[in-house]
C-alpha positions as CSV (number, residue, x, y, z in Angstrom):
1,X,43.9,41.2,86.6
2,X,41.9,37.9,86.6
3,X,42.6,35.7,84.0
4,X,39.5,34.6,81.9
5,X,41.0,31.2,80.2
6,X,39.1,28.8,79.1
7,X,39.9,25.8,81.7
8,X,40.6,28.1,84.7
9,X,36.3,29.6,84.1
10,X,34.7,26.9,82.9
11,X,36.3,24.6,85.8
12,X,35.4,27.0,88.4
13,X,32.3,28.8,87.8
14,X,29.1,27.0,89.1
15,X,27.0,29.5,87.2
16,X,28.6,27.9,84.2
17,X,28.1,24.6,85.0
18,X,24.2,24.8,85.8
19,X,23.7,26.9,83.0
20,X,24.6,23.9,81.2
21,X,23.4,21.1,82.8
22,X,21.0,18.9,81.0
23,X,22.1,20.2,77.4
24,X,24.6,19.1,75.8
25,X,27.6,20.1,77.4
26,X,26.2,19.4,80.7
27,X,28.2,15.9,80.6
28,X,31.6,17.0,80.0
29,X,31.2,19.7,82.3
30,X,30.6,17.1,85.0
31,X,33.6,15.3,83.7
32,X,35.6,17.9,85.5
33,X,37.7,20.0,83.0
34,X,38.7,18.9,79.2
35,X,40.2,19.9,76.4
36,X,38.5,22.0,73.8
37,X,40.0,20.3,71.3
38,X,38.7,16.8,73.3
39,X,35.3,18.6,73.1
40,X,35.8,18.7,69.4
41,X,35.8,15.1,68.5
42,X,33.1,14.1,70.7
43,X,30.7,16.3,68.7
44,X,32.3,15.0,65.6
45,X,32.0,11.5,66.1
46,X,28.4,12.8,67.6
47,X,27.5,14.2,64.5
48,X,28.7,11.1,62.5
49,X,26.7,8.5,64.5
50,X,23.5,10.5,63.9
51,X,24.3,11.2,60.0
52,X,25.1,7.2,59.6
53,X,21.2,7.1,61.7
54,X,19.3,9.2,59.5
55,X,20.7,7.9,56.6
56,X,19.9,3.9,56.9
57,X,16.5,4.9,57.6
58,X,16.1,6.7,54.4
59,X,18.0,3.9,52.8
60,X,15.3,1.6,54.4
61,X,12.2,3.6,53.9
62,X,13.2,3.8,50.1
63,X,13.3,0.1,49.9
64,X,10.5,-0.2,51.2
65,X,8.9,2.3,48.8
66,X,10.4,0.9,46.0
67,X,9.2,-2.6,47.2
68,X,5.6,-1.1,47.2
69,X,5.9,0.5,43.6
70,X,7.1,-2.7,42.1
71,X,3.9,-4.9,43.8
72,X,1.7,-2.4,42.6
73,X,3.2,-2.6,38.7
74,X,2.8,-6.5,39.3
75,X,-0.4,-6.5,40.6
76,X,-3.4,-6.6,37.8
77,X,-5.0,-3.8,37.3
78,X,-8.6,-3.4,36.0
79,X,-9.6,-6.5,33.5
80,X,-7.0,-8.2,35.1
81,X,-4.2,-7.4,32.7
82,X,-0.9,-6.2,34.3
83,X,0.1,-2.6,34.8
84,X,2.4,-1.5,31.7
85,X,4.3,1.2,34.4
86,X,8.0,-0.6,36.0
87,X,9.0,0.2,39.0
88,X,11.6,1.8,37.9
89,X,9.8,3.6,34.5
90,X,7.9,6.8,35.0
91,X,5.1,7.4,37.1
92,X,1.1,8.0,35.6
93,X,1.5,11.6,35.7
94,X,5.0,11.5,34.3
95,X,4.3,9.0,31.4
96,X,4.3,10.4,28.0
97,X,0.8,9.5,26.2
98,X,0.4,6.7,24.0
99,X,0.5,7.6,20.3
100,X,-2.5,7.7,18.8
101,X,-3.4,4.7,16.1
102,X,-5.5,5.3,12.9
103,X,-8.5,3.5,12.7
104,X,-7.3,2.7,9.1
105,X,-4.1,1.4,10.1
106,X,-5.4,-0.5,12.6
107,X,-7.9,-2.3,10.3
108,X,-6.8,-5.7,9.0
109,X,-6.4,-5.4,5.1
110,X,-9.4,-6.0,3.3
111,X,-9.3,-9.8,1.8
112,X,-8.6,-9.9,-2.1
113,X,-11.2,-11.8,-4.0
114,X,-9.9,-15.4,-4.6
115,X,-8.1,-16.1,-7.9
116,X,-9.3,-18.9,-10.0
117,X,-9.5,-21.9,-7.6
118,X,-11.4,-25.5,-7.0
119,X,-14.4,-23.2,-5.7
120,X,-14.7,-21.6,-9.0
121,X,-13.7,-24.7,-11.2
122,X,-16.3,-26.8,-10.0
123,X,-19.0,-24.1,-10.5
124,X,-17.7,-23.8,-14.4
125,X,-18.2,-27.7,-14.5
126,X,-21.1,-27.9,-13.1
127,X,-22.7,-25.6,-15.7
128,X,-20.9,-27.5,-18.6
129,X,-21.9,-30.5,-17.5
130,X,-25.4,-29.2,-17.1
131,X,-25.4,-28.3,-20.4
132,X,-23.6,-31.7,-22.0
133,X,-25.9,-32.1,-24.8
134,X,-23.5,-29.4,-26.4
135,X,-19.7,-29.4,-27.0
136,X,-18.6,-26.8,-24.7
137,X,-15.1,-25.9,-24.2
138,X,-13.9,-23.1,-21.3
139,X,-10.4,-21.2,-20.5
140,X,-10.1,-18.7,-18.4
141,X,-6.8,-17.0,-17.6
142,X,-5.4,-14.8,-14.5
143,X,-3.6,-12.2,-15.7
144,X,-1.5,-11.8,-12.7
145,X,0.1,-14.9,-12.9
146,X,-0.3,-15.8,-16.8
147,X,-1.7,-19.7,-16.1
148,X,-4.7,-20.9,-18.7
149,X,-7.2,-22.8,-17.1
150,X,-9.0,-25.3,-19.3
151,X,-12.4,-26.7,-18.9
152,X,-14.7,-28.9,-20.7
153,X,-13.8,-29.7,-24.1
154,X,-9.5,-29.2,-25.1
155,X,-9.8,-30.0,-28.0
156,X,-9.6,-28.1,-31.3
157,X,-13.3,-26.2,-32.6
158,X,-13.3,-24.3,-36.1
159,X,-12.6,-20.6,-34.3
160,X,-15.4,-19.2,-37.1
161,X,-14.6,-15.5,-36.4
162,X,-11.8,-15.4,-33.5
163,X,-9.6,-16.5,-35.6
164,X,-9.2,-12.8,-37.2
165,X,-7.7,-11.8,-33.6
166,X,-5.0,-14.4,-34.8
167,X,-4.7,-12.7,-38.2
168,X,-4.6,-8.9,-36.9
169,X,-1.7,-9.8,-34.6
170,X,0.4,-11.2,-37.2
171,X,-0.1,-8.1,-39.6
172,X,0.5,-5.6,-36.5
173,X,3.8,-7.8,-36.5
174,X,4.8,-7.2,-40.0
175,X,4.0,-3.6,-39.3
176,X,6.6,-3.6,-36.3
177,X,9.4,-5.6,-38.0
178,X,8.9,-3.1,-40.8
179,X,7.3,-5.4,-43.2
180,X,4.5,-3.8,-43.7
181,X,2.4,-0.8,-42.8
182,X,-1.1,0.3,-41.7
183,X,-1.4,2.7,-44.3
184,X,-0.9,0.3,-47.5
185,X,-3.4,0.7,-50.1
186,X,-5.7,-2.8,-49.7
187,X,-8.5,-3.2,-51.3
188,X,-10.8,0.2,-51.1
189,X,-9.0,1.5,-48.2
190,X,-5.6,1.0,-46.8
191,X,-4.1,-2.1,-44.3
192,X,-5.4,0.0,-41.2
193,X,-8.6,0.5,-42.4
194,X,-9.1,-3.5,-43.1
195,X,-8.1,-4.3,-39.9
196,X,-10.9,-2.0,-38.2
197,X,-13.7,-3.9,-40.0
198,X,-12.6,-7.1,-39.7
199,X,-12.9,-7.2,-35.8
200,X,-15.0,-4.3,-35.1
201,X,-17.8,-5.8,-37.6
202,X,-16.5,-9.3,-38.4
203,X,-16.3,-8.3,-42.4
204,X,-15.0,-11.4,-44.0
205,X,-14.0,-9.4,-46.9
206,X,-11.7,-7.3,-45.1
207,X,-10.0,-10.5,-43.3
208,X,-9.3,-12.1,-46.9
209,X,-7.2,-9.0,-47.9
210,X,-5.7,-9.1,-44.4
211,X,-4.8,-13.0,-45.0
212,X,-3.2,-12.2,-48.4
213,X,-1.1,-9.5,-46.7
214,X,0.2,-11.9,-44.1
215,X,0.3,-15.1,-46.0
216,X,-0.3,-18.6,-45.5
217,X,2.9,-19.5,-44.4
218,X,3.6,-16.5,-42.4
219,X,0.6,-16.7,-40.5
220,X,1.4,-19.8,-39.3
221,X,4.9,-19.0,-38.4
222,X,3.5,-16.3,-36.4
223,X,1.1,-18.6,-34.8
224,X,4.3,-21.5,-33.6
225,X,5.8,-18.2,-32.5
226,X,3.4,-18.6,-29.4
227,X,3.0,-22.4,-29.5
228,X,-0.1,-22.5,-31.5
229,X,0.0,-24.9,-34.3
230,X,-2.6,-23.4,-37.1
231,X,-3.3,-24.3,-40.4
232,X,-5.4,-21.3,-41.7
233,X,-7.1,-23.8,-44.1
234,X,-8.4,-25.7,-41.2
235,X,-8.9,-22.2,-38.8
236,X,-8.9,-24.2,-36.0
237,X,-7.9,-23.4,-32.5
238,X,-8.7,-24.5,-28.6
239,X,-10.1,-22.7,-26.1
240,X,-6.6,-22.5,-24.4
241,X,-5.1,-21.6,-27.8
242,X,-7.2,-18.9,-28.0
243,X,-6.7,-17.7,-24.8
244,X,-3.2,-17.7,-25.6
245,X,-3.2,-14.8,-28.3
246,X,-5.4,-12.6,-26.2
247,X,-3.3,-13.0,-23.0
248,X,-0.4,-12.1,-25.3
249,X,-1.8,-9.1,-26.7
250,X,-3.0,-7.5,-23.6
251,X,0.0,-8.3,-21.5
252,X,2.1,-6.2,-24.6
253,X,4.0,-9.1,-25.0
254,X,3.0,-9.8,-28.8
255,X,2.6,-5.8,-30.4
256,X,3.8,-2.3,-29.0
257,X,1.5,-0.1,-26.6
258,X,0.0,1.6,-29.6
259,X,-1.0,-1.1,-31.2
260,X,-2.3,-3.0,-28.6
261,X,-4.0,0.2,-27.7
262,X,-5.5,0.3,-31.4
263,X,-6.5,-3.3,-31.5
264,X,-8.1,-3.6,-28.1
265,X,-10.1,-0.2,-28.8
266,X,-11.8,-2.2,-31.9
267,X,-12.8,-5.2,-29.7
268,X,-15.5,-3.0,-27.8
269,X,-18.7,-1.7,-29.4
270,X,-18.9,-4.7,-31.8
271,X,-21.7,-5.4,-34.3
272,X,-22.6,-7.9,-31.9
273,X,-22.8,-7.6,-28.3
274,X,-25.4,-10.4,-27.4
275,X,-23.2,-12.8,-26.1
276,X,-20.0,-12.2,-22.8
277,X,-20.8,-8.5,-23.0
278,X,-24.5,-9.0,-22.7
279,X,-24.2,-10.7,-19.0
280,X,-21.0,-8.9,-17.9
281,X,-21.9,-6.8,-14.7
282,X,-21.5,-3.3,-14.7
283,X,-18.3,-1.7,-14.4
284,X,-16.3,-4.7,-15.8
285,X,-15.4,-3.8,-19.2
286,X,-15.4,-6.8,-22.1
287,X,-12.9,-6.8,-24.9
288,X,-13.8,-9.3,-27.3
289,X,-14.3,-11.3,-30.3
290,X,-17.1,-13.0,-31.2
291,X,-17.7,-16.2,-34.2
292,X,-20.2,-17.6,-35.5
293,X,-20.4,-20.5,-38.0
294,X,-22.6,-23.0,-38.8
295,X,-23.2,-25.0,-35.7
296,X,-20.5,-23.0,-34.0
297,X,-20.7,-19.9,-31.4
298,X,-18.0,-18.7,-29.8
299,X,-17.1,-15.5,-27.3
300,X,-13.1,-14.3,-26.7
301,X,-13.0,-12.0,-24.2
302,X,-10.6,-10.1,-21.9
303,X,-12.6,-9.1,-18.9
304,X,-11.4,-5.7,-16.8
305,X,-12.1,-3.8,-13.7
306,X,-9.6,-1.8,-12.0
307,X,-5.9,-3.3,-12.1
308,X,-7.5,-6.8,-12.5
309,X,-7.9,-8.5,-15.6
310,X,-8.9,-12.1,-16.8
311,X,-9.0,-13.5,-20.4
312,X,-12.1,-15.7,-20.7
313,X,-12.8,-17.9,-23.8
314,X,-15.7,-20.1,-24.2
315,X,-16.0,-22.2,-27.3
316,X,-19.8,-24.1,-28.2
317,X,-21.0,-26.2,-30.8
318,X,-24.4,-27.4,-31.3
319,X,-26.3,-29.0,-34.2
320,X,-26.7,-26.5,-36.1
321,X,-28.3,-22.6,-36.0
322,X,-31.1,-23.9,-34.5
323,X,-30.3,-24.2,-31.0
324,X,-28.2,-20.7,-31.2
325,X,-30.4,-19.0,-28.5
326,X,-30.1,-22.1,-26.0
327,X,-26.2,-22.3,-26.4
328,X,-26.2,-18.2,-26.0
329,X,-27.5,-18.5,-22.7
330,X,-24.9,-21.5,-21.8
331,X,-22.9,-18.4,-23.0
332,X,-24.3,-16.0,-20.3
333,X,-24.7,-18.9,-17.2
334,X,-20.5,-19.4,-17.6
335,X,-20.0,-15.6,-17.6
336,X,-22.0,-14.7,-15.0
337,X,-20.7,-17.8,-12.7
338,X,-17.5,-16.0,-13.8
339,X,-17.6,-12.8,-13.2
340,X,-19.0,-13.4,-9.7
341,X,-16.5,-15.7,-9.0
342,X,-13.4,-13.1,-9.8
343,X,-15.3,-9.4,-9.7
């Protein structure tokens, strides 16, 4: 029987041998006869040399690409600004979108209206001095930050009727220190009562029984309490002084919330509204005490919109009752100059 191994047919069979010529055994087979297993590491180290090929031109066609990809994140885009995409970082398509950005939060925050400054001083001094045929005297308080502004005249003017503010403070006091209460029986009607008329409608009556009440002495003890020497026989107080006892009360500092509640509510809708509340813009809201005496006319005001609030204090004197209606309109000039300046 004829033996059909590999080396004795392969070495001696021409139809072998030109059917594979050209491919890729057609070289060993011209050899002459080899191995199989000789056969076996050619093709491996074949198959290496063309896997080492194929991949060092991927390895250089990806440098390349990546090479392209960062030039065209370098390059400037449209407007000439850079593209925001790496190289490495996702593509367009890929790239998750940008959050979106509230118009409102985007928006700077609205400027606050300047505090009392050298813009506003000077526009206060320049109606005083406009007006120096009178005594005028002007403080004006931040409520925010507590600091009395003083303008004009410092000096001391009989306070005529603001003094009362003074007076109702100091019997609130007693009231909270248990001293006293609103309900005593003085005069016709009780402590309470009193009180009411003597701001709300200036009755001088009512703030003699209130005085009695307090005391000479006591009232000024409450007055050094705050820094403010008075001498009720005298009644006289600065501008600043007087912006003092209203900046006290409406901070709460000086009586509890109800009473500075109950006090404040009588310093609006007063028998006499001609003077701060008369050029106050609307939607401010005026809180105030009023005097008048002799050649003196005075406005003590807290001034209030929103969560912003300013005491304002203006202090005249004149000759007498005569030029009343000229020194009211000095009155308005400085609190419309005001109010525009901090509203």
């Amino acid at each position: 029987m004829k033996s059909w191994g590999p080396g004795r047919h392969y070495s001696s069979s021409r139809h072998a041998r030109d059917a594979t010529s050209g491919g890729l055994w057609g070289v060993p087979w011209r050899l002459g006869g080899i191995r199989p297993q000789v056969l076996l590491v050619l093709v491996v180290v074949l198959g290496l040399i063309s896997a080492a090929t194929v991949y060092a031109t991927i390895q250089a066609r990806g440098t390349a690409d990546a090479g392209a990809a960062a030039t065209a994140s370098a390059s400037p885009g449209a407007g000439g600004e850079a593209s925001p995409l790496s190289a490495t970082g996702p593509t367009a398509t890929d790239a998750a979108p940008a959050a979106e950005v509230s118009p409102s939060a985007a928006a700077p925050p609205a400027p606050a209206k300047p505090a009392i400054g050298p813009a506003l001083d000077a526009e206060i001094n320049a109606v005083i001095q406009a007006n120096s045929v009178y005594k005028v005297g002007v403080a004006l308080v931040d409520m925010s930050d507590g600091e009395v502004h003083e303008y004009g005249t410092k000096s001391k003017f009989v306070a005529a009727s603001t003094g009362k503010i003074l007076a109702a403070e100091a019997y609130y006091h007693l009231v909270e220190t248990g001293k006293a209460s609103l309900g005593a029986k003085t005069g016709a009607s009780t402590a309470g009562q009193q009180i009411r008329q003597m701001v709300q409608q200036s009755n001088n009556d009512s703030w003699a029984l209130i005085l009695a009440a307090v005391g000479h002495k006591g009232l000024t003890n409450y007055a050094a309490s705050m820094g403010i020497p008075y001498d009720r026989t005298v009644n006289g107080l600065t501008p600043a002084e007087m912006a003092t006892t209203l900046s006290g009360l409406y901070s709460g500092r000086l009586l509890n919330a109800e009473n500075t509640a109950q006090l404040l509510s009588y310093m609006q809708n007063t028998n006499y509204e001609t003077l701060i509340p008369a050029a106050a813009p609307p939607g401010v809201d005026v809180f105030h005490k009023y005097g008048l005496l002799n050649g003196n006319l005075h406005d003590a005001s807290i001034l209030v919109q929103g969560d912003r609030a300013f005491v304002f204090v203006v202090y005249t004197q004149g000759r007498d009752m005569s030029d009343m209606a000229a020194r009211t309109n000095v009155i308005h000039q400085l609190t419309s100059t005001v109010t525009a300046g901090l509203f």
